[in-house]
C-alpha positions, 0 to 999 in steps of 0.5 A: 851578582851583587846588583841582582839582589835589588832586584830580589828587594822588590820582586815576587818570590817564587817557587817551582817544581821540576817541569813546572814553565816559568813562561811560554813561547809566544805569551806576552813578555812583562816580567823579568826572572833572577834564578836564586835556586835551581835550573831552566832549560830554554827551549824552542818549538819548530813548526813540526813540533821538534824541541831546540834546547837553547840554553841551561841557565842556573842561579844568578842568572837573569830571564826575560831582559831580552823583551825588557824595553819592546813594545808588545814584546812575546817570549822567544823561548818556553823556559822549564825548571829541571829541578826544584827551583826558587824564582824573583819576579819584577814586572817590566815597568818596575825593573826600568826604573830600578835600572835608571836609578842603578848603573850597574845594573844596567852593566850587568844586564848588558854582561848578561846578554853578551854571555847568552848571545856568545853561547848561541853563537858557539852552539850554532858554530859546533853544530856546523863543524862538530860530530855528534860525540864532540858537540857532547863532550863540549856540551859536558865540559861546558856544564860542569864549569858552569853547573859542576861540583868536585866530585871523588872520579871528577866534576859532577855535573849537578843538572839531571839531563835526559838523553832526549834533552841532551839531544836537543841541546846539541841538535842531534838524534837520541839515538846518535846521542846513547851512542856518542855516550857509551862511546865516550864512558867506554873511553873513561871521558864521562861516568854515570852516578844515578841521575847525574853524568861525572865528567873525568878529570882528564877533560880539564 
């Protein structure tokens, strides 16, 4: 992310506790974000209240470019730090002269997007086709490529997720969710290591 680095140049420094929002659903969208440490989770609010994890989005990764050239543009999502994090922040007219001026940076942008709508359309795919303990592995599996360290009995997944978080990332119950766990660390797929869940080396 070399070209993200200009961004940093010329932007805010921020830093953010665990649970701390980085911007909510529905305020107005005048800024853009490049995560330098630390991870968001991307959410929705339904009507009723219910939680929709979106996507988990970690160092190098941008937020914000979705709404970078509307008008009046809102946030669609409420972006929440999982852990302690460090954040670059541009405003909007700021960051569409760095990208006029930088190419590449628009390429990036557009690598960016590409990779987020990708996601959304492979998690809405599984939801569609794939039980709960499937949807899980796959969500595991996924995480530890993206956000995974080499661990002694496999790759530890260096994001603390709770049951409830992992259920809405998924789009299934908690309770659906503790099964589809045990079932699969009963089948030696994934272990727990305090906060963190390993993911076996035989998933690879």
């Amino acid at each position: 992310m070399e070209f993200f680095k200009q961004v940093c140049w010329v932007a805010n420094k921020q830093q953010y506790k665990k649970g701390q929002v980085l911007f909510q659903q529905g305020e107005a969208a005048d800024s853009v974000y490049v995560i330098k440490e630390g991870c968001f989770k991307l959410l929705r609010m339904t009507e009723d209240g219910n939680e929709t994890i979106l996507q988990i989005v970690g160092p190098g990764e941008m937020l914000g470019e979705t709404a970078l050239f509307r008008q009046d543009a809102i946030q669609l999502a409420t972006a929440i730090s999982l852990e302690e994090a460090k954040v670059c922040s541009i405003d909007r007219c700021t960051f569409e002269k760095l990208v006029k001026r930088e190419p590449e940076l628009a390429l990036e942008i557009i690598r960016n997007l590409n990779d987020r709508l990708y996601h959304v359309w492979e998690k809405v795919s599984d939801e569609n086709r794939q039980p709960t303990k499937e949807k899980i592995l796959g969500l595991m599996i996924r995480l530890a490529r993206e956000h995974g360290e080499v661990c002694a009995d496999g790759t530890r997944i260096t994001i603390a997720l709770t049951q409830q978080e992992i259920a809405a990332l998924v789009g299934a119950s908690r309770v659906m969710v503790s099964q589809s766990i045990r079932e699969l660390t009963a089948k030696n797929y994934l272990c727990r290591e305090k906060r963190y869940y390993i993911l076996r080396n035989r998933c690879f």
